[in-house]
Every structure is written in structure tokens, then in C-alpha cells.
C-alpha positions in Angstrom: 37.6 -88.7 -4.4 35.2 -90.8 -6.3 35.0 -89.9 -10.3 31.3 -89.8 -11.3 31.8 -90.9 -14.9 33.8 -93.6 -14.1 31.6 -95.5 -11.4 29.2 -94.8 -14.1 31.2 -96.5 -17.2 31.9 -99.5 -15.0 28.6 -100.4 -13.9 27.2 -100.1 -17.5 30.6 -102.1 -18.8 28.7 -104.7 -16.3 25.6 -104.7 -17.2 25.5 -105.0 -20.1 27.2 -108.9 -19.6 24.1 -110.8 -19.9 24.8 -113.5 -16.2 20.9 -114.3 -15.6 21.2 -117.7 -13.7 18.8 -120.8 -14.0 17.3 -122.7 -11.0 17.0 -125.8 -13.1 20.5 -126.3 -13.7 22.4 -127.8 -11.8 25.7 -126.8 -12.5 27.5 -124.0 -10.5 27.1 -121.7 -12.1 24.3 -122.4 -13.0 24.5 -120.9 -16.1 27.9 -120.6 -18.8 27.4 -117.3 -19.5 28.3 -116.2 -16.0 31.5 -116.7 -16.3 32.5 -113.9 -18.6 31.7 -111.6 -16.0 33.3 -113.5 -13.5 36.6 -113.6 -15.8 36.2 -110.0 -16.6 36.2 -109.5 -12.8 39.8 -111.6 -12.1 41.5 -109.8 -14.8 40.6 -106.4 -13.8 41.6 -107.3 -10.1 45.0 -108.1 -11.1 45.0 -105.4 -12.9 44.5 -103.0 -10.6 46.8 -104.6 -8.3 45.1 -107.0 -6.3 46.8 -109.4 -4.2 45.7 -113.3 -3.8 43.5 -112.9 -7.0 42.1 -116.3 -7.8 38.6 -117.6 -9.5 38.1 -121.2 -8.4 36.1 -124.1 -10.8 32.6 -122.8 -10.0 33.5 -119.5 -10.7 33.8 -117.7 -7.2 36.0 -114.8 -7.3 38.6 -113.7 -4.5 41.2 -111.1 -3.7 43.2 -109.5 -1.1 44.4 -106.1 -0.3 47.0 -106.2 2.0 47.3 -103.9 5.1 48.8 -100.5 4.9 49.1 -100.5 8.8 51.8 -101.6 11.3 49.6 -102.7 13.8 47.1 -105.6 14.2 43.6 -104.9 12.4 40.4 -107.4 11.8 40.2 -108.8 8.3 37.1 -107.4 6.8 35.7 -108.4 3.4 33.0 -106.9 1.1 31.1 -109.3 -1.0 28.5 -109.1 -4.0 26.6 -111.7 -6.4 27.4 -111.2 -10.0 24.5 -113.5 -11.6 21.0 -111.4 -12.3 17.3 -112.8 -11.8 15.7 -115.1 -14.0 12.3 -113.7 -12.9 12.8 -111.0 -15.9 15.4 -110.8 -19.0 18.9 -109.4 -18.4 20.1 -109.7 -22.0 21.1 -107.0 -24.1 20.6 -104.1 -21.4 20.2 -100.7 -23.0 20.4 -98.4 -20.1 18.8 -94.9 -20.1 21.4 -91.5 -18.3 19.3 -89.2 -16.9 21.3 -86.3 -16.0 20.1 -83.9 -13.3 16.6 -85.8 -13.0 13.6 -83.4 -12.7 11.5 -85.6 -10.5 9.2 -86.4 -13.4 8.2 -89.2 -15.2 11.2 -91.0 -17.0 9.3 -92.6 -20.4 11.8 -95.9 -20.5 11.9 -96.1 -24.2 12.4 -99.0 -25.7 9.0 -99.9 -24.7 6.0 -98.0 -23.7 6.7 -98.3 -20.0 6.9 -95.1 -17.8 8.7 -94.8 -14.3 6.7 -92.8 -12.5 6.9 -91.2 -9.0 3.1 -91.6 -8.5 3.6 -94.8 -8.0 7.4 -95.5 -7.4 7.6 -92.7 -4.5 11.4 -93.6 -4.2 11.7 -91.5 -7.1 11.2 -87.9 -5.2 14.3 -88.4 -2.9 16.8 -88.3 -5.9 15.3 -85.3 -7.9 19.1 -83.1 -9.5 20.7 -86.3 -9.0 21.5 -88.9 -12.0 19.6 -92.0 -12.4 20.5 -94.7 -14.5 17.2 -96.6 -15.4 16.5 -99.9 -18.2 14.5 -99.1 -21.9 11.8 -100.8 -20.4 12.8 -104.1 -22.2 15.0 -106.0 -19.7 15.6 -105.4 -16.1 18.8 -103.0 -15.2 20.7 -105.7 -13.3 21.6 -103.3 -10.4 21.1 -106.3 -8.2 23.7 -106.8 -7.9 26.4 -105.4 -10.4 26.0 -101.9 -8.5 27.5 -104.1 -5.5 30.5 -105.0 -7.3 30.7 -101.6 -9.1 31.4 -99.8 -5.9 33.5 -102.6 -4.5 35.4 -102.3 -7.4 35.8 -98.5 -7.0 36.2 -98.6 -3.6 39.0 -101.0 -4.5 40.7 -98.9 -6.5 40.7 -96.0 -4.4 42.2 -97.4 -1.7 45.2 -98.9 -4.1 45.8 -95.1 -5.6 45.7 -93.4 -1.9 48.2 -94.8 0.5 47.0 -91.9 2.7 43.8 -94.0 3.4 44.7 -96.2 6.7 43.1 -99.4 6.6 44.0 -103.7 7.9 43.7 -106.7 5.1 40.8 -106.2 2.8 39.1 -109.4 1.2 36.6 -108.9 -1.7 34.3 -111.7 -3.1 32.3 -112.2 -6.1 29.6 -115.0 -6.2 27.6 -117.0 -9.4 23.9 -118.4 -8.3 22.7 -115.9 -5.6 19.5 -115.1 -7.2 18.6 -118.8 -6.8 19.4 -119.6 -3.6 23.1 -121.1 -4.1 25.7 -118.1 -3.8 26.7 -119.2 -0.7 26.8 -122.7 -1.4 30.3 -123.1 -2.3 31.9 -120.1 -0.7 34.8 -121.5 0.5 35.1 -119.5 3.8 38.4 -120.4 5.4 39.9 -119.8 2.1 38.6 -116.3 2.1 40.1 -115.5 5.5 38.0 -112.6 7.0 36.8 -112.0 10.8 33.7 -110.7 9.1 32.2 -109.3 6.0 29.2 -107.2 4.4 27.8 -108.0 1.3 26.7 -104.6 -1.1 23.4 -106.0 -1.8 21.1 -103.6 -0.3 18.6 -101.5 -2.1 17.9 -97.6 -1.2 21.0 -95.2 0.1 21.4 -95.7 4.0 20.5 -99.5 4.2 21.9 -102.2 6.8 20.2 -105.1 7.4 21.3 -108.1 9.7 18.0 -109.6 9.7 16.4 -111.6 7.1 13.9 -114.1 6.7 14.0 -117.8 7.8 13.4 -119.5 4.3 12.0 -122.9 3.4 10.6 -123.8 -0.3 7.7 -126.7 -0.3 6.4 -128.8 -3.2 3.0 -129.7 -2.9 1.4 -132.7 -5.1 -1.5 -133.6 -5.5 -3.2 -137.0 -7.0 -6.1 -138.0 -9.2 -7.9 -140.3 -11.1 -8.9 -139.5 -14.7 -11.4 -141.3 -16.6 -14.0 -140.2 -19.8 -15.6 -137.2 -18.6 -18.6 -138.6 -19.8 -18.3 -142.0 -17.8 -17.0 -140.0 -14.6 -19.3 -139.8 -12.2 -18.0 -141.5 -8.4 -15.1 -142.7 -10.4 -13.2 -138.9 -11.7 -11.0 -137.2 -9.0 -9.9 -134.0 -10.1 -6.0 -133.1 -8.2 -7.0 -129.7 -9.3 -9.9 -129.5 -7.0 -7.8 -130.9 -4.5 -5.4 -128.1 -5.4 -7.5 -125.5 -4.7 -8.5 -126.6 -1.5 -5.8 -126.8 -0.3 -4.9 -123.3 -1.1 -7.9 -121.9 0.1 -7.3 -123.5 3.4 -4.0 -121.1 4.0 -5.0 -117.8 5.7 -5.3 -115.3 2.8 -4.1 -112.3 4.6 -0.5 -114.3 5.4 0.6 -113.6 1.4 3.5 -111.5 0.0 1.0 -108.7 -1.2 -0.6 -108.0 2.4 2.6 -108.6 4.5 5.3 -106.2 5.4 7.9 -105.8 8.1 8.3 -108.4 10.6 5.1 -110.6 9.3 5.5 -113.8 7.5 3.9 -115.7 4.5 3.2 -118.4 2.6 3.7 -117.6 -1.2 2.2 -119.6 -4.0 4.8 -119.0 -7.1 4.1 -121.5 -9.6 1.7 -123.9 -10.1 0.6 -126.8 -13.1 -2.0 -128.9 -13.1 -4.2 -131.8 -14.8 -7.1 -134.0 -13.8 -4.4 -136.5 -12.6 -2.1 -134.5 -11.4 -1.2 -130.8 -9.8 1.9 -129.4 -8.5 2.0 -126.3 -6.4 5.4 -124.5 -5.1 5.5 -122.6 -2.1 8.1 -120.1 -0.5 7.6 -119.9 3.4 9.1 -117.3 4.9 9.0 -115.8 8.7 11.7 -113.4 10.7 10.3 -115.5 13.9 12.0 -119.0 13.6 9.3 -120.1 16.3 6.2 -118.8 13.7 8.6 -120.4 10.6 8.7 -123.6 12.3 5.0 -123.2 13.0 4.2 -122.4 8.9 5.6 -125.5 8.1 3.3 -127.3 10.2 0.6 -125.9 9.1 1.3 -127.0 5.6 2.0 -130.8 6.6 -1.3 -130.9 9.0 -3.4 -129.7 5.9 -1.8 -132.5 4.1 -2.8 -134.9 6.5 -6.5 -133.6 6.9 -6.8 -134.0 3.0 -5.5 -137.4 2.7 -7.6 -138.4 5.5 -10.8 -136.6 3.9 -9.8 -138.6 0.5 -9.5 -141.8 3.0 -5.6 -142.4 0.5 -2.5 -140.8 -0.2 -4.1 -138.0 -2.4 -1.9 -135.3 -1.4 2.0 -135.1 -0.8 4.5 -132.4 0.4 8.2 -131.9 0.1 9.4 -129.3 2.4 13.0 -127.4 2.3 14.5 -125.1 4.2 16.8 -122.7 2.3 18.2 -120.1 4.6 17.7 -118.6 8.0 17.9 -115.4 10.1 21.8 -114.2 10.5 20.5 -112.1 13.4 21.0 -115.0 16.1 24.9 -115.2 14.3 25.1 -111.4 14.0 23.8 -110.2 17.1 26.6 -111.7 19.1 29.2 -109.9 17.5 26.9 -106.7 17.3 30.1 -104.1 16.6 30.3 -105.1 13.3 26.9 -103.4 12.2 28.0 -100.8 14.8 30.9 -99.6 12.6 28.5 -99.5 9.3 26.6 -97.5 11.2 29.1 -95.1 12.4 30.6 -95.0 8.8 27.1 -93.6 7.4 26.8 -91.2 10.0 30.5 -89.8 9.6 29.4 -89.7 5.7 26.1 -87.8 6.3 23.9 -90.6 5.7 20.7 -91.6 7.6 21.0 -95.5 8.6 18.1 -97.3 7.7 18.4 -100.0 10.0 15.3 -102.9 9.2 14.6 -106.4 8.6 15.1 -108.1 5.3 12.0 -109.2 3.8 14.1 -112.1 1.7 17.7 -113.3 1.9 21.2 -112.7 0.9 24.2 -114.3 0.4 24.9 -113.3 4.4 22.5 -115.0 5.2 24.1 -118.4 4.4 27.1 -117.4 5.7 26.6 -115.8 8.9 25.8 -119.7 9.4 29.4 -120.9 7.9 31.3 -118.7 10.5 31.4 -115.5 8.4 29.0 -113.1 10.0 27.6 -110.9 7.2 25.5 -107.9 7.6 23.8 -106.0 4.4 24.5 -102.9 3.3 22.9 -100.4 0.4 23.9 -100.6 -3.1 21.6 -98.0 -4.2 18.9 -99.2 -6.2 15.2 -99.6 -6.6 12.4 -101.8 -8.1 14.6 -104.9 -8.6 13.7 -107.8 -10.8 12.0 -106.3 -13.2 11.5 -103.3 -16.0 11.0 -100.7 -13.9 14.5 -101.0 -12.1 17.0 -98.3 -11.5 19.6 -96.8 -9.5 21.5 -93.1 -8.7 24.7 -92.8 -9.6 25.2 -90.8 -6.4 23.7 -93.5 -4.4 26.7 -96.0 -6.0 29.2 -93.2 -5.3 28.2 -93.0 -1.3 28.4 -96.6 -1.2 31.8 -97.0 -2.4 32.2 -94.4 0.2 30.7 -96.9 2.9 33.6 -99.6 1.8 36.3 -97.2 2.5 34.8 -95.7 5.5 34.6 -98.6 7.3 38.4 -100.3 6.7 39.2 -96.9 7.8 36.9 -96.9 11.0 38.3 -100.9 11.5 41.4 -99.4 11.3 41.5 -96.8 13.6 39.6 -98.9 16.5 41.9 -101.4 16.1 45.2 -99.3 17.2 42.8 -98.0 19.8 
């Protein structure tokens, strides 16, 4: 049902459109170059025949297909982010085809980088299959143009196969997700669906409907410079400050010694100067109880230090980005159930678990759209080591068309 060579030659015709988004714009998209992806994506919708295909001023991307169906049937959408990381380069992707992989190490060549599976373990499961890797030099941008390579396809297949039963599809395409604003501007009520899933999971058999509550905190810090060599009871160093103030957070409660269910604080950027440091946090917790709790932690060690420094020497801007779609899921728990049938009927092990980040879902399970995650299929995002099997995108798209057939056939009972 699914061509190989085709789900292949549109995710590289993807790729290889250089969308990396930019937190410190703040335009939507954030970035100009996003929009030739997003054009690229309206035209071949109506192409293919999409109904309702529209691409509003901040580049969102929307489109119907209608029911096939004479009776009454949910209205289910798929969606997936089209703008890439800018934690690593996405421009001028040279991908590497490894046909019928022989669980070895993949030298990525345009560099002198090697994949490994003695230290990507992932690897071992897709030995005969084909994997579709970066040169080393950019990341692959998987995350998440596999997403909209197998909605796409999926698409497609339903359009060229009346034979496949199935209510009104919606399908939407987002700018900014890799920075926290996909959701942002979704216009939900235009996009009309009971529910959706977004294709923006990693390995085959994902679904996630639990993610991280997420807040981001700027943390400044204030001193007094004078000649180092006239300094003394007169010099306060913010940097010093600074590092108190990260030595005070429990060590153990970081991204590299966290998984499942456990929280964190994450220092990701920091500059300083005698007068003056700036640290950036992520805080992030599954428990919105223990996320409420992190927060506080942060604002009482603010306090303490101000009072220790007997002035304002320290102050703290705190965020909240996102938070857990599991309180907005769990209510309407059948819609996870039906992914979950869909991989079963397909032959594929759900790999039901938490989230240790967000999606676009996230966001809007909370504007009235509840929106589990399901696999797109690849690895090692964000960076040079990224990759994904083909195979992985084919069972996906067969996910999509699982499940608006499964919707379907519950709904006529």
C-alpha cells in the first residue's frame, strides 16, 4: 500500500528546505525561510486534492478530507511542526541511504562522525531495514518533517483508495514548535476536529499523552565593579553570586541524572561580568504539585541571597510555557485507546510513556483540542547524530490510516 521510494523522496524533498526557527525573533514565524516549506506544503495539498486548503498570515497550514461515509463520524486531525531546532544547523542537509543496514557502524561522511550502536543502542532494532541518517554536518530534521512525510502519504492514500472507510480528516502544519510557539496561533475552531494527534514522536510504537509541566526562569544577578586593585570591601562579583546560587539547586535534579517521571531544573545558557550575570533555566516536572514546588524553590533561594547581600542583589523572572495534557486527555481516554488498538491491529508494540519535554499537544489539549503523540520514527534529535527508518515512516503513515478507519468503524457501531 505504501511505496517505499516515494515516502523516501518526499521526506528528503523536505529536508532539504532549510526552516530552523529563532527564539529571538519575534515574528511568527519566527524565521522567513519557513515559509517555503509551508507554501510547498499548500500547493501540494491542493494538489493532491485536498479540500478547505488554506495557509493563514503566520504561516499555519490547514486542510480537509471530507468523509467517505454515510453515517456520523468524529472529526479527527493529524498534526506536525514544520520548523527544525536551532540547537544544531539544518541548512544544506546531505542525507546518507543506507539500504539493508547491517547493524554496524554508519561512518556519516561529511565529517568524521560515526553512528554507532555501542553507544546509540536504538540502532540494533532496525538491522535489514533502511535508515536514512545526516553527513554528520547538520542535523537530519526528522523532527519533524518525518511527521508531515507520513501525514502527507497517509493523505494520499486515502484520496487514491475509496475502499478505505473513514469520517472528515483535518491535517495541520505549524511554524515555531521547536521554540515553544507552534501552538500559539493555532486557530482551533477554525480547524474543526473533536480531537487530534500530532506525528511527533520518536521510536516506532510511541504514544504519549503525558508531558512535562514547563516553565522557563531568568535569573540576574547584581554587582559592583571597581579597579581590581582598589577592591577590597567595595568589589561584588554577580558571578560569585551566580554560582552560588547554582550550587544551592540539588545536583542530582538535572537533565543528565533524571529520567521518567523525575523532574529538573536545567541551566542552558548563562553570561556573566563582575557587574552583571544572567542565568536561564528550564523547569520541568510531570507532577504539577512538585512543578509548582520547583518554582518555589528558585524564588526562596532568591530571597535568602538578597537577604544575605542585606539589597536587591539577585532577581528572577519566572514563565510557565506549557503543561501536562494528561489532566485534558485522560477525560476523554478513548482517543489514545484507538491509537493503541491501531498499532496492535498493525503488529506494533505500543510504547505507552511520559514525555520527557513538550509538543505542540501539549498546548492544545489546553485550547479544547485534546492531542495525544504518536511515533514518527526517528532517533537522536537535535543534533548530528540524528536518523530515522524508512520503515518506521512507512508504519506510521500506516497509524494515520489505521485509525480514521478504526474512528470509522466505531462510529457506525
Amino acid at each position: 500500500m505504501i511505496n517505499k521510494q516515494e515516502i523516501t523522496d518526499r521526506f528528503i524533498s523536505y529536508i532539504t528546505i532549510d526552516t530552523e526557527s529563532d527564539p529571538n525573533s519575534e515574528t511568527t514565524p519566527s524565521t522567513e525561510k519557513q515559509w517555503d516549506l509551508a507554501r510547498k506544503l499548500h500547493q501540494e495539498l491542493t494538489d493532491m486534492g485536498m479540500s478547505d486548503v488554506s495557509i493563514d498570515e503566520n504561516a499555519y497550514v490547514m486542510a480537509t478530507l471530507p468523509s467517505n461515509v454515510d453515517h456520523d463520524v468524529p472529526v479527527i486531525g493529524f498534526i506536525s511542526h514544520f520548523d527544525s531546532t536551532p540547537d544544531f544547523t539544518g541548512k544544506n542537509i546531505k542525507p546518507q541511504i543506507i539500504h539493508d543496514y547491517d547493524g554496524g557502524d554508519i561512518p556519516l561522511k561529511g565529517s568524521d562522525l560515526i553512528l554507532t550502536p555501542d553507544y546509540f543502542e536504538s540502532l540494533t532494532q532496525y538491522k535489514g531495514q533502511t535508515i536514512i541518517t545526516t553527513d554528520g554536518t547538520t542535523l537530519l530534521a526528522a523532527d519533524d518533517k518525518a511527521g508531515i512525510t507520513e501525514i502527507m502519504t497517509a493523505m494520499k492514500i486515502m484520496i487514491d483508495n475509496s475502499s478505505i472507510k473513514h469520517g472528515t480528516i483535518k491535517v495541520g502544519f505549524t511554524p515555531d514548535e521547536e521554540i515553544g510557539r507552534g501552538a500559539h496561533k493555532f486557530d482551533v475552531e477554525k480547524f474543526g476536529a473533536d480531537w487530534a494527534y500530532t506525528m511527533d514522536g520518536s521510536q516506532i510504537g510511541e504514544l504519549e499523552y503525558e508531558n512535562f509541566n514547563a516553565a522557563g526562569a531568568v535569573v540576574t544577578f547584581h554587582g559592583k565593579i571597581v579597579h581590581p586593585g582598589y577592591a577590597k570591601g567595595k568589589m561584588i562579583n554577580s558571578m560569585y553570586i551566580a554560582q552560588e546560587f547554582i550550587e544551592s539547586l540539588p545536583r542530582m535534579e538535572t537533565p543528565e541524572h533524571t529520567e521518567d517521571y523525575q523532574g529538573f531544573f536545567h541551566l542552558h545558557n548563562m553570561k556573566g561580568a563582575v557587574e552583571k550575570t544572567e542565568l536561564q533555566y528550564i523547569i520541568r516536572d510531570h507532577d504539577r504539585g512538585h512543578f509548582e514546588a520547583r518554582k518555589e524553590v528558585m524564588m526562596k533561594l532568591v530571597t535568602d541571597l538578597n537577604a544575605q547581600y542585606d539589597r536587591e542583589a539577585v532577581t528572577i523572572e519566572i514563565k510557565d510555557q506549557y503543561f501536562n495534557m494528561r489532566e485534558k486527555v485522560e477525560p476523554v481516554m478513548h482517543i489514545v485507546d484507538v491509537a493503541e488498538k491501531a498499532m496492535r491491529e498493525l503488529g506494533i508494540e505500543p510504547l505507552i510513556k511520559p514525555i520527557r519535554g513538550g509538543t505542540d499537544g501539549s498546548q492544545l489539549s489546553y485550547m479544547g483540542l485534546p492531542c495525544p503523540n504518536i511515533f514518527a520514527g526517528g532517533h537522536n534529535f537535535h543534533g548530528p547524530y540524528e536518523y530515522v527508518p524508512v520503515e518506521s515512516m512507512m508504519k506510521a503513515t500506516e497509524v494515520i490510516v489505521k485509525i480514521a478507519e478504526l474512528v470509522a468503524v466505531d462510529a457506525n457501531g
